[in-house]
C-alpha positions in Angstrom: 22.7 9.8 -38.2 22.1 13.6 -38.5 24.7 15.9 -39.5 26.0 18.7 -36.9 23.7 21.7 -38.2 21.1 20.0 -39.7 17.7 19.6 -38.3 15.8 16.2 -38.1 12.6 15.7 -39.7 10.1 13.9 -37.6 7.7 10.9 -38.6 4.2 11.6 -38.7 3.7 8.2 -38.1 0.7 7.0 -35.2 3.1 6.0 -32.5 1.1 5.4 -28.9 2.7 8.0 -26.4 4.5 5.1 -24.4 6.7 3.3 -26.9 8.5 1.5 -24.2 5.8 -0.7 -24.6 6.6 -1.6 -27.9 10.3 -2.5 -26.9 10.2 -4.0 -24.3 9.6 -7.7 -25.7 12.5 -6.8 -28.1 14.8 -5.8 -25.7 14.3 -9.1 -23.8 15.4 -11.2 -26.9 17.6 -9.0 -28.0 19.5 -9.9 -24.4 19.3 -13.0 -24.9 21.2 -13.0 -28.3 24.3 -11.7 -27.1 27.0 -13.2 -24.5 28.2 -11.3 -21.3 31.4 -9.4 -22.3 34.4 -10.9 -20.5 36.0 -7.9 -19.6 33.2 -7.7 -16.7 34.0 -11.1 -15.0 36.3 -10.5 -11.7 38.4 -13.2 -12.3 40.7 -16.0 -10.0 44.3 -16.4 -10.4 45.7 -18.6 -7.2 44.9 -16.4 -4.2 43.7 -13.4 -6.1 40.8 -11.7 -7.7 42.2 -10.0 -10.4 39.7 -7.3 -11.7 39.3 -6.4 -15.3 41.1 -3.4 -15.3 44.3 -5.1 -13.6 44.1 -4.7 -9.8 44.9 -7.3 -7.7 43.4 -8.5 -4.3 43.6 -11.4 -1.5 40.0 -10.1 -0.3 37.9 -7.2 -1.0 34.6 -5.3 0.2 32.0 -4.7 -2.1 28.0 -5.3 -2.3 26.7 -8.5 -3.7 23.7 -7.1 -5.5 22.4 -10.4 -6.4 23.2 -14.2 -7.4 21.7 -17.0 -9.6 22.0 -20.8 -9.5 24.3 -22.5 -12.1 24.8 -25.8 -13.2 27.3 -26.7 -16.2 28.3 -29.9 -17.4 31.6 -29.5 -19.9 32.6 -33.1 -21.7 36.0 -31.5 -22.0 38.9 -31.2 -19.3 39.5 -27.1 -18.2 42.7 -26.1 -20.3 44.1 -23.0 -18.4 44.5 -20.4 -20.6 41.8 -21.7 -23.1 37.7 -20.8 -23.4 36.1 -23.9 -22.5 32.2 -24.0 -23.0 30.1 -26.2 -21.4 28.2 -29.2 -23.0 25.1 -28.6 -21.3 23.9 -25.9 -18.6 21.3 -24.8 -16.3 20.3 -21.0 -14.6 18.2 -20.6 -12.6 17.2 -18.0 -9.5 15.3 -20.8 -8.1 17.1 -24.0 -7.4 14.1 -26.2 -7.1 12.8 -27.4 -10.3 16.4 -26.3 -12.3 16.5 -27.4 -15.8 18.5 -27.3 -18.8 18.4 -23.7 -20.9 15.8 -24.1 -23.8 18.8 -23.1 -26.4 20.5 -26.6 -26.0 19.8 -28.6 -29.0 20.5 -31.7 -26.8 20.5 -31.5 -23.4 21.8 -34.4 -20.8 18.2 -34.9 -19.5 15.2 -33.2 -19.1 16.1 -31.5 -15.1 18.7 -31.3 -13.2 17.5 -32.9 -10.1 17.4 -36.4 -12.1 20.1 -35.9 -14.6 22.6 -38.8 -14.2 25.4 -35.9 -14.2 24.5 -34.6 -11.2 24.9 -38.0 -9.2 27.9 -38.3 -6.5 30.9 -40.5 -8.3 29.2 -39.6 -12.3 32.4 -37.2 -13.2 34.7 -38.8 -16.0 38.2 -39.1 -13.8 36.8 -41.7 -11.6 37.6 -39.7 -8.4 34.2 -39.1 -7.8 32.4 -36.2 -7.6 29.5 -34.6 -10.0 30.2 -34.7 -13.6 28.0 -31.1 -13.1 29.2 -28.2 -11.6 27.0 -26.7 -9.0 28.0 -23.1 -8.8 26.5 -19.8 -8.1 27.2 -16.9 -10.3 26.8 -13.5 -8.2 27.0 -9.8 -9.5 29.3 -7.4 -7.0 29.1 -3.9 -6.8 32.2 -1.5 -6.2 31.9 2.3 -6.0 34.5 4.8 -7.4 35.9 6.9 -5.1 36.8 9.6 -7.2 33.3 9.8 -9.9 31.0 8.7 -7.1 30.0 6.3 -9.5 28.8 2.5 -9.3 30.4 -0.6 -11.2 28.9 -4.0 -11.4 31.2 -7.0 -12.1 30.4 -11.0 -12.3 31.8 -13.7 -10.2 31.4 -17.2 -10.0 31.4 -19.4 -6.8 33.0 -22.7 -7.5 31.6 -26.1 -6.9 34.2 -26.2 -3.4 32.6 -22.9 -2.1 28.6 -23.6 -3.1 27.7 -24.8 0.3 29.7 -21.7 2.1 27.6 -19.3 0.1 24.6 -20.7 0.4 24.8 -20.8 4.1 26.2 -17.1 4.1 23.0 -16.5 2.1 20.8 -18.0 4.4 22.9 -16.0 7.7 22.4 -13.0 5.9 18.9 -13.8 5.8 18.0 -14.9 9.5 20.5 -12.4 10.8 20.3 -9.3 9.6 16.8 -10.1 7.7 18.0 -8.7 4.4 19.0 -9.8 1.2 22.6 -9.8 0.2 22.6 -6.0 -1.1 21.8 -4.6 2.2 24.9 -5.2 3.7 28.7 -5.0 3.1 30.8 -8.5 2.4 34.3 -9.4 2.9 35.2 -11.4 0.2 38.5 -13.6 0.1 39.7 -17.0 0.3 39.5 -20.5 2.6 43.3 -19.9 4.6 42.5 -23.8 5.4 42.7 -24.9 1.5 45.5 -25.8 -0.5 42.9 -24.5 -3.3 41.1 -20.9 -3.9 38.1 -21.1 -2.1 35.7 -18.0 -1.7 34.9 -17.7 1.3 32.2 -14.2 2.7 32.0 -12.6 5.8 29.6 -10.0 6.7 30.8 -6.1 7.9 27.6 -5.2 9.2 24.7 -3.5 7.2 25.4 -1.1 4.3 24.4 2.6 4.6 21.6 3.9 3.2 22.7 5.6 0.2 24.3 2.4 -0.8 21.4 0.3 -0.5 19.6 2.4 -2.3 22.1 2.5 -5.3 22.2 -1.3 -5.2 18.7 -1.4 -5.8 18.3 0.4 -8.4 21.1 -1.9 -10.1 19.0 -4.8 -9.2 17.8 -5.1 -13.1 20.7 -4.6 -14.5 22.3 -7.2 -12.3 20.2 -9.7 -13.3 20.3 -9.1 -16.8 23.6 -9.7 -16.5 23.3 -12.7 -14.3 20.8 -14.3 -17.1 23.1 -14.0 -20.1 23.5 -17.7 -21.6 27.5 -18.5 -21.8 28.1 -19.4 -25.4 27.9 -22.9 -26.4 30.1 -25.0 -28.9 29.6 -28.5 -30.6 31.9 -31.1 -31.5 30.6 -30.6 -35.1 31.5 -26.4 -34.9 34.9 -27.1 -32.9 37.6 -26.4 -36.0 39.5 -29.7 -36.5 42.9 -30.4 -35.2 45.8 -30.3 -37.7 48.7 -32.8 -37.7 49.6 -36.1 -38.6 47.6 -39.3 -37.2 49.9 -41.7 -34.9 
């Protein structure tokens, strides 16, 4: 880094004019090397979204800019309050053909339309249900009212609200014949369920200047949507302390 004052000398080196060129293969792995920072996730507590800076809603209105399929089998039960990774995952923007990421050493099986985790009555408690999570991971956009300016956070629609958002998804479509961005969603919670359920409603379509400023987020949305959550191993966990029984 150059000091205040000093000029910078500049390489004579051969450099074609557009060097985006050059990074653009780099930039893509380099994305792939880090994890989503989890100050951007929108998170659930009960009834409420709790955003990362504090604020706390039943239901909000925001833009879904755009949403990716995610499957994710954990071998451990959810400890609240605790970061639980998953054994083995899956994203995808195209549900057909979903398989498991390439950085999984092991993976369950080769796709998740076959895997034996994704069969009715396969989850460990022997309640039934999927032993995989089906859930859908979507990017919402809220605009400042005082800068003007645009904020993308992550949320995650739970295995209970999959089918609600892909037939939201689908009404959006046939409706209003746009994709989620070009209008305004309600989002809150089943009133029905004893458990927090998202549940979307459409407003009607956006305005113009909003569409336009969730498209050009589009990208950025779904590098965000593509980041790999970070995986652990029984071998890397750090070994319990105590006394055996």
């Amino acid at each position: 880094m150059a000091k205040a004052g000093t000029s910078v000398v500049k390489a004579k080196a051969n450099l074609p004019v557009d060097v985006s060129t050059i990074f653009a293969a780099e930039v893509a792995q380099v994305q792939k090397r880090i994890t989503q920072p989890s100050g951007s996730w929108i998170k659930v507590e009960g009834k409420e979204f709790v955003l990362p800076d504090g604020r706390k809603f039943s239901q909000f209105d925001a833009v879904i800019v755009d949403f990716i399929s995610a499957n994710n089998f954990y071998d451990t039960d959810y400890v609240e309050g605790e970061q639980n990774s998953p054994k083995c995952f899956a994203l995808s923007f195209d549900v057909e053909g979903i398989k498991p990421s390439a950085s999984i050493a092991k993976p369950v099986h080769e796709n998740c339309d076959s895997c034996p985790n994704k069969v009715w009555g396969s989850h460990r408690n022997g309640k039934g249900g999927k032993a995989c999570d089906d859930n859908r991971n979507y990017v919402v956009m809220e605009m400042d009212p005082k800068t003007h300016e645009s904020k993308l956070y992550l949320m995650k629609a739970s295995k209970t609200a999959v089918k609600s958002f892909d037939a939201y998804v689908n009404e959006i479509a046939s409706t209003h014949n746009r994709p989620l961005r070009g209008v305004m969603t309600r989002i809150g919670f089943d009133a029905t369920s004893k458990y927090p359920s998202q549940r979307w409603a459409c407003l009607g379509a956006a305005d113009n200047a909003l569409v336009l400023e969730a498209q050009s987020k589009l990208e950025e949305a779904r590098r965000m949507l593509k980041v790999e959550p970070s995986l652990t191993t029984t071998e890397d966990a750090p070994k319990a302390k105590g006394k055996k029984k």
